[in-house]
ChimeraX commands (.cxc) that place a marker at each C-alpha (Angstrom):
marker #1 position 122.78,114.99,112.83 radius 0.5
marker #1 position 120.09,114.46,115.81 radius 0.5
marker #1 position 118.98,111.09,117.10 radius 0.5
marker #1 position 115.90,111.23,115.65 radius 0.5
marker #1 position 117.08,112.28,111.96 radius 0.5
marker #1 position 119.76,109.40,111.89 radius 0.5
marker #1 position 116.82,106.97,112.62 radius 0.5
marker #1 position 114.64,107.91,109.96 radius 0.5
marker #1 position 117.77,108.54,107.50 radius 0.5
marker #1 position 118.76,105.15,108.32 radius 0.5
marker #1 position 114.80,103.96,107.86 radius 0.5
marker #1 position 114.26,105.01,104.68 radius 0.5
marker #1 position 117.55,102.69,103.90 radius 0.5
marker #1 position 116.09,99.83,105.64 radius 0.5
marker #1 position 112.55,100.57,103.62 radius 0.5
marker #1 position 114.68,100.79,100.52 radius 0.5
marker #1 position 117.19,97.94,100.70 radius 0.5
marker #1 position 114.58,95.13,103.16 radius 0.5
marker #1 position 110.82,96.83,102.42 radius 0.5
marker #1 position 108.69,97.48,105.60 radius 0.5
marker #1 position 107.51,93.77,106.13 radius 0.5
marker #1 position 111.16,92.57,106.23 radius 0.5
marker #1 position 113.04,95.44,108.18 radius 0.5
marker #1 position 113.85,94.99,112.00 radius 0.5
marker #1 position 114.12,97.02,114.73 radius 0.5
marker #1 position 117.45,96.17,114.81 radius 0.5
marker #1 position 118.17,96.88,110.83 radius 0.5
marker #1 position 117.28,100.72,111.47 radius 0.5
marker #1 position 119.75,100.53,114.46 radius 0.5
marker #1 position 122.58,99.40,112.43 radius 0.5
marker #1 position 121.58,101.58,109.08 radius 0.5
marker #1 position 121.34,104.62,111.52 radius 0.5
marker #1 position 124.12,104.47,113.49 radius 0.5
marker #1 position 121.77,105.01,116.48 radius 0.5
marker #1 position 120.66,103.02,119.65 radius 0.5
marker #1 position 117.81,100.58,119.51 radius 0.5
marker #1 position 116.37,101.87,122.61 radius 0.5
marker #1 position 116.87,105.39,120.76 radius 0.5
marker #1 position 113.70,103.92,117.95 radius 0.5
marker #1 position 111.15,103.40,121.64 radius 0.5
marker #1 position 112.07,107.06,122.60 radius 0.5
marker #1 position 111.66,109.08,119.73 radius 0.5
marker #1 position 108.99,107.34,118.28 radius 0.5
marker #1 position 106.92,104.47,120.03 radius 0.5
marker #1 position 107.92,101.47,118.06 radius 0.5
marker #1 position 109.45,100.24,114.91 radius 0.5
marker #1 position 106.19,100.49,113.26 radius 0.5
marker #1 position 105.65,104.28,113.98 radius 0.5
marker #1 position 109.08,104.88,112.41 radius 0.5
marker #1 position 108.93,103.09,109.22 radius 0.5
marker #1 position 105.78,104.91,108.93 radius 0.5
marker #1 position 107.19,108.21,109.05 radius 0.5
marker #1 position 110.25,107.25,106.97 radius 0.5
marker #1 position 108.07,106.27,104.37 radius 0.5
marker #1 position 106.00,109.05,104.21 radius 0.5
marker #1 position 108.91,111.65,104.52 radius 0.5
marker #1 position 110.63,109.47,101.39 radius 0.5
marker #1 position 107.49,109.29,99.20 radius 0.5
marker #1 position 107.65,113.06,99.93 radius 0.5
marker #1 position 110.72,114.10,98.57 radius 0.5
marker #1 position 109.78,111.75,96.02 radius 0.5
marker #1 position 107.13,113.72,95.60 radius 0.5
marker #1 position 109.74,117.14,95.84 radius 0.5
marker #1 position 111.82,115.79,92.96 radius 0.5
marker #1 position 109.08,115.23,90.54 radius 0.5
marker #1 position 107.52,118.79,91.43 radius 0.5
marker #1 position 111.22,120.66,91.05 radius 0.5
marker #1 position 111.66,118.59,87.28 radius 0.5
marker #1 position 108.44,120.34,86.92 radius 0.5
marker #1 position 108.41,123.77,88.27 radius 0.5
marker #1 position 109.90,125.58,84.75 radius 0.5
marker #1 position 107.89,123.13,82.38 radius 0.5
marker #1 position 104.29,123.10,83.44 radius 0.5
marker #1 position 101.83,124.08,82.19 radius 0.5
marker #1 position 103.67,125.09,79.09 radius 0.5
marker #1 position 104.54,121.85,78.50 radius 0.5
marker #1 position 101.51,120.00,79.43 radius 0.5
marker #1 position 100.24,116.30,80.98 radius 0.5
marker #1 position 102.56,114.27,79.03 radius 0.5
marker #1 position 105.70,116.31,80.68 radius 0.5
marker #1 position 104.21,115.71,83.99 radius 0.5
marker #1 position 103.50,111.18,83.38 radius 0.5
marker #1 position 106.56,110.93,82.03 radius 0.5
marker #1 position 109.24,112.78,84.66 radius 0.5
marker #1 position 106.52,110.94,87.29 radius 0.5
marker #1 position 106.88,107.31,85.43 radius 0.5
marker #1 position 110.61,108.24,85.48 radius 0.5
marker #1 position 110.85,108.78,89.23 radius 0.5
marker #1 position 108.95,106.16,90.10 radius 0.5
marker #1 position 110.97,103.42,88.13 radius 0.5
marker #1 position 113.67,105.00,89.91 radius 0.5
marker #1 position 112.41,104.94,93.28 radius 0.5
marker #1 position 110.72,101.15,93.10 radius 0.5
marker #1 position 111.39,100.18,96.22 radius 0.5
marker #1 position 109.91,103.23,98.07 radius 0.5
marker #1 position 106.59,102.54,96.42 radius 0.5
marker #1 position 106.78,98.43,96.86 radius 0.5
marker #1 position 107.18,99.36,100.56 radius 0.5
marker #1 position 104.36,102.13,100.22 radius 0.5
marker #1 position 102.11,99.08,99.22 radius 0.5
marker #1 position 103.10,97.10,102.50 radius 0.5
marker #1 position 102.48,99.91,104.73 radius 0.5
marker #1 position 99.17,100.26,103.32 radius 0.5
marker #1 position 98.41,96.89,104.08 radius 0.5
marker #1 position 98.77,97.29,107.63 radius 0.5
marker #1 position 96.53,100.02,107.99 radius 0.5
marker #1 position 92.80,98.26,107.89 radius 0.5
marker #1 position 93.90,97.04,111.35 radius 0.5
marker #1 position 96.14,100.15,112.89 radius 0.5
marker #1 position 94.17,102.95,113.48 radius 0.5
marker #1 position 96.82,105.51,114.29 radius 0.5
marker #1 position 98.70,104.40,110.75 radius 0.5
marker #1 position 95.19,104.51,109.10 radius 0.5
marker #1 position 94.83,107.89,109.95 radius 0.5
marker #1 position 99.12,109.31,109.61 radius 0.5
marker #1 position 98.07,108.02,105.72 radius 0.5
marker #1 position 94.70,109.76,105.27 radius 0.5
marker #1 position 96.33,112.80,106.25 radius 0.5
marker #1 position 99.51,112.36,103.92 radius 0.5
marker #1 position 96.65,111.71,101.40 radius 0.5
marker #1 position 94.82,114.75,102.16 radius 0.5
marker #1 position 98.23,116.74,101.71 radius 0.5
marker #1 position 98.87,115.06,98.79 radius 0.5
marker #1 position 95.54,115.95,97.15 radius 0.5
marker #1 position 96.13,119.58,97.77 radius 0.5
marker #1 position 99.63,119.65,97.11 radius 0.5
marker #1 position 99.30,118.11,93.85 radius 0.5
marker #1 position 96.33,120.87,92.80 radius 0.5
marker #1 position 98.55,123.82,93.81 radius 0.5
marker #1 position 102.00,122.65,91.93 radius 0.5
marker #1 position 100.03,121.84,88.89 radius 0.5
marker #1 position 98.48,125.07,88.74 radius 0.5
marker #1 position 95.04,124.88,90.21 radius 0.5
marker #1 position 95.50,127.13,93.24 radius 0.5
marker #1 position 93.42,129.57,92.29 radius 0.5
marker #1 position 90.26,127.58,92.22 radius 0.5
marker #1 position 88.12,127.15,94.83 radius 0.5
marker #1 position 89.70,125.08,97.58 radius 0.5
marker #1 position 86.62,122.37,97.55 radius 0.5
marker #1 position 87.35,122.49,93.69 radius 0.5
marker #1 position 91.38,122.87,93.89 radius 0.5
marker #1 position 90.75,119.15,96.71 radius 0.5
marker #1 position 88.64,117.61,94.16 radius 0.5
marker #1 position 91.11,118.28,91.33 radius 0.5
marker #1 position 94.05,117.08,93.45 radius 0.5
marker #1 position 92.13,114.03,94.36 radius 0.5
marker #1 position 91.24,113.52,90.70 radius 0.5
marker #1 position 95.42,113.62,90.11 radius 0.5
marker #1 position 96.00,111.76,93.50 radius 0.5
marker #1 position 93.42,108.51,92.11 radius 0.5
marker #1 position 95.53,108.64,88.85 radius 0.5
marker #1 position 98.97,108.62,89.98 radius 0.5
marker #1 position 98.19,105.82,92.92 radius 0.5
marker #1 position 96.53,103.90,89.68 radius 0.5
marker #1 position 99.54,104.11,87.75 radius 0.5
marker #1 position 102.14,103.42,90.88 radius 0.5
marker #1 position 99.95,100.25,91.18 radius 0.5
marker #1 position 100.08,99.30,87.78 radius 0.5
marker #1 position 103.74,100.03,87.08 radius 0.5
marker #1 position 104.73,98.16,90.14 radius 0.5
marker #1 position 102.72,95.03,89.08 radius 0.5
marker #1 position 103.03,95.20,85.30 radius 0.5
marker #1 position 105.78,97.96,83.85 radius 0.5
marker #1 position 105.63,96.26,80.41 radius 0.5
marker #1 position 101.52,97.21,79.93 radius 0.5
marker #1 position 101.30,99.37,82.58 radius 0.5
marker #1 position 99.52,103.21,80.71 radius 0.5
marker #1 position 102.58,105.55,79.25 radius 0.5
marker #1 position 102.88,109.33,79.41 radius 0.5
marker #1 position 101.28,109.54,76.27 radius 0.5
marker #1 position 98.42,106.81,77.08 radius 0.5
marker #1 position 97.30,108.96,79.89 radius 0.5
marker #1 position 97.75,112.55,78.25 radius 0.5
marker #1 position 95.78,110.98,75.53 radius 0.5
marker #1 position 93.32,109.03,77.56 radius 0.5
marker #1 position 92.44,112.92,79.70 radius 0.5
marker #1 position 91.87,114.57,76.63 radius 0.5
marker #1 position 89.58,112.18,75.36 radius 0.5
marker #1 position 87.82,112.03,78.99 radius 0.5
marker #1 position 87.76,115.89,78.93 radius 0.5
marker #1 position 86.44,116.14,75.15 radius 0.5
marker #1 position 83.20,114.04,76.52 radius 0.5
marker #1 position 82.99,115.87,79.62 radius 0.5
marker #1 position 82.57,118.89,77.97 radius 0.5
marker #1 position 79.35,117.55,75.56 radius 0.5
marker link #1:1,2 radius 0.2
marker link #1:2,3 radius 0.2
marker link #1:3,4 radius 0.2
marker link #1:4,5 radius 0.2
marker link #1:5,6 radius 0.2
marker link #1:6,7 radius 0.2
marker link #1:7,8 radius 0.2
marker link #1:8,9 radius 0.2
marker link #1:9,10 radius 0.2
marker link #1:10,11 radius 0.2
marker link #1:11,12 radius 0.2
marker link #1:12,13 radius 0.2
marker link #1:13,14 radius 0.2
marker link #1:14,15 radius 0.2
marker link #1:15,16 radius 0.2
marker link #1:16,17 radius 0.2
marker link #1:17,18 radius 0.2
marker link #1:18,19 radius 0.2
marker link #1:19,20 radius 0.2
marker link #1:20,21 radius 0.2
marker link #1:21,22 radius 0.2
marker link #1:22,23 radius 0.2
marker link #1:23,24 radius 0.2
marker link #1:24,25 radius 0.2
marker link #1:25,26 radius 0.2
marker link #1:26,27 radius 0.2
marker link #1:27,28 radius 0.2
marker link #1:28,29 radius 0.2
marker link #1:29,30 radius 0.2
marker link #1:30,31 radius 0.2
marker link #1:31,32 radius 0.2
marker link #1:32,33 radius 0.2
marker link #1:33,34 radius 0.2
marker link #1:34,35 radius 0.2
marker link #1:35,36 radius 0.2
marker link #1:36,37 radius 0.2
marker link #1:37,38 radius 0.2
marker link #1:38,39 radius 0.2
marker link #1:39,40 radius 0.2
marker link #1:40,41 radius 0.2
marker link #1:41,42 radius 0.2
marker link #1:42,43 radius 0.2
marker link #1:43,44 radius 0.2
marker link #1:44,45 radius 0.2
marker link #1:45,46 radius 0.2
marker link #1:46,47 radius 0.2
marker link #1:47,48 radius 0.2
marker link #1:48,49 radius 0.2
marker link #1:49,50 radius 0.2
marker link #1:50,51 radius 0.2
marker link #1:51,52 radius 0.2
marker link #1:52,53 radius 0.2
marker link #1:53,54 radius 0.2
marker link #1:54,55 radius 0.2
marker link #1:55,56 radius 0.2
marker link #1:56,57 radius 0.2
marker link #1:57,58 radius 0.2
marker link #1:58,59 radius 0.2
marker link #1:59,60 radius 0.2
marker link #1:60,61 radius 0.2
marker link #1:61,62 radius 0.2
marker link #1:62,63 radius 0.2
marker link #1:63,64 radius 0.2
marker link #1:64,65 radius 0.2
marker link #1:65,66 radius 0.2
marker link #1:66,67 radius 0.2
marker link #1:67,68 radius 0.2
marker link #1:68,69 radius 0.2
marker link #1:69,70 radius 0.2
marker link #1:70,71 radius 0.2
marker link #1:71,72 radius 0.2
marker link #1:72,73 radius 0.2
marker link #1:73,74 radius 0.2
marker link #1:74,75 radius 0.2
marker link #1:75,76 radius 0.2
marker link #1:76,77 radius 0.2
marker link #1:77,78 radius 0.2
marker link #1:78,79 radius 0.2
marker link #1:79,80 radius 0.2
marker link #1:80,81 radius 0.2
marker link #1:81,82 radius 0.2
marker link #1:82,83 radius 0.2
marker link #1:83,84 radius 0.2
marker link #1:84,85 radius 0.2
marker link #1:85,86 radius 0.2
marker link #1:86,87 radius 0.2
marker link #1:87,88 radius 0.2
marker link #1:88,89 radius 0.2
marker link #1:89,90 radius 0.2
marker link #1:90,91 radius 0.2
marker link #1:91,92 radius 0.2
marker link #1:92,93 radius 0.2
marker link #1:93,94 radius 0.2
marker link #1:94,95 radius 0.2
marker link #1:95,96 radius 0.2
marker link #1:96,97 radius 0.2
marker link #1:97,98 radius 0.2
marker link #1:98,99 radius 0.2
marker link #1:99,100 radius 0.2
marker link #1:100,101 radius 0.2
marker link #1:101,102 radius 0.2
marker link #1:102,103 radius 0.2
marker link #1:103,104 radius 0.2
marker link #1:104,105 radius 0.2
marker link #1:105,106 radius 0.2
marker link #1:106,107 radius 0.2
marker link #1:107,108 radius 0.2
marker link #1:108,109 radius 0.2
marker link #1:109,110 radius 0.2
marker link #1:110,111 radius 0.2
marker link #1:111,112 radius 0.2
marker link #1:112,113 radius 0.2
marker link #1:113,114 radius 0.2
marker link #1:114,115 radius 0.2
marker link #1:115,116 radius 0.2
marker link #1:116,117 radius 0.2
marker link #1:117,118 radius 0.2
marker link #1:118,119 radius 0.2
marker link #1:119,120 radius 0.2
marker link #1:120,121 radius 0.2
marker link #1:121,122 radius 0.2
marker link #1:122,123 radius 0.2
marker link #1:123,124 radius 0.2
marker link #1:124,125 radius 0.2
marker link #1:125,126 radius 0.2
marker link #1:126,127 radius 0.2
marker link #1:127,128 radius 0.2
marker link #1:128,129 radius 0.2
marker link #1:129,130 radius 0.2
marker link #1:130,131 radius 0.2
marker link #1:131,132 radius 0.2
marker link #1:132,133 radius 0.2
marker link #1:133,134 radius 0.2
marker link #1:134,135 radius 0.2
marker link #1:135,136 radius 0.2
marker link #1:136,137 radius 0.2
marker link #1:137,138 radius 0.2
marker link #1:138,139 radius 0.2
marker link #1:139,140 radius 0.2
marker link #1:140,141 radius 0.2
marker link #1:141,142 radius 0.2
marker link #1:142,143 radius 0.2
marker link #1:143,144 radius 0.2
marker link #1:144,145 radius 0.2
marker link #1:145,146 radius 0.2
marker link #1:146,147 radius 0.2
marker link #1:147,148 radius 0.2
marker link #1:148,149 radius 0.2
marker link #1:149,150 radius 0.2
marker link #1:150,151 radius 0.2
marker link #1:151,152 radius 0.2
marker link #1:152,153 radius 0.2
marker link #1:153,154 radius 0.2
marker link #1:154,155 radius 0.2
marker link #1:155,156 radius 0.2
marker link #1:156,157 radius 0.2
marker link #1:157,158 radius 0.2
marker link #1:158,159 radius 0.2
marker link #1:159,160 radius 0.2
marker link #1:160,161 radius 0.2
marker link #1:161,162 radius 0.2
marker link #1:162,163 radius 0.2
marker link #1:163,164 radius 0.2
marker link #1:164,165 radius 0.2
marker link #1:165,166 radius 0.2
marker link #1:166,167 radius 0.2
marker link #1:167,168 radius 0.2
marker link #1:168,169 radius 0.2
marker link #1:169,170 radius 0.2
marker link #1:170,171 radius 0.2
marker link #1:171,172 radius 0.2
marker link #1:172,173 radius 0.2
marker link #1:173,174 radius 0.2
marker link #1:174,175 radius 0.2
marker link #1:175,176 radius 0.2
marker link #1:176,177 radius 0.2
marker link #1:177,178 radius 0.2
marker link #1:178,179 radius 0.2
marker link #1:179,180 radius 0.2
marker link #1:180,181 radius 0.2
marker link #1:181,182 radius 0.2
marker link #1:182,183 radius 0.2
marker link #1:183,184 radius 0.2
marker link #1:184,185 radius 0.2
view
């Protein structure tokens, strides 16, 4: 494994195990295997790092809930697609407490402002194509995934602060039909 891979392997521990506010330079260095110096070289700072551990984690995050999804959708419908996502994020907690601190940070770094608007944008269009939307428009098909985008981030935030009340698979299948029924009059 190169360098650079065994520092963000070993990041994603640290974001796991310590969150981003709490995890040293020196915690990646241990958790990789790798030098400290080695975290300047490849990547600028500490900061940079984390950054791109998280967003490569919330990605295959992101991978595992699209594979549990690839046979079932749209045949199985919105409730398949909250619940396998409420599953994987319960799962994954700590990748989406850490998520939150990154975020944070970002009114006042400009170069992490703008690594998350373009995971964002990725996101948005990701989402529309693996749920089936690729075929619209791509102004429509960016729209749609940041329609999706807006509704998972809600419910990451609200399962993250408040799992007991936060919406359930059915809630939110039941909530977009009744959106779409008045959308339609």
């Amino acid at each position: 494994m190169k360098e650079r891979d065994k520092l963000i392997d070993g990041a994603k521990r640290c974001l796991q195990e310590r969150g981003y506010a709490h995890t040293t330079a020196r915690d990646i260095a241990r958790a990789s295997g790798a030098n400290l110096a080695s975290i300047g070289y490849h990547f600028g700072s500490k900061d940079a790092l984390l950054v791109e551990a998280m967003i490569e984690a919330t990605t295959d995050w992101a991978d595992k809930l699209r594979q549990s999804l690839a046979d079932d959708l749209p045949s199985e419908g919105y409730e398949t697609l909250w619940q396998r996502a409420i599953e994987l994020l319960d799962l994954h907690r700590p990748v989406f407490v850490a998520n939150i601190e990154v975020f944070a940070q970002a009114e006042r770094r400009p170069r992490l402002r703008q690594a998350l608007a373009d995971a964002q944008e990725t996101a948005r269009l990701e989402l529309a194509h693996w749920l089936g939307e690729a075929t619209l428009p791509q102004a429509t098909q960016r729209a749609v995934g940041a329609f999706y985008l807006t509704l998972l981030t809600g419910l990451i935030m609200q399962r993250l602060i408040d799992p007991e009340r936060a919406p359930t698979a059915e809630t939110l299948t039941k909530a977009l039909h009744a959106v779409r029924a008045r959308a339609i009059r």
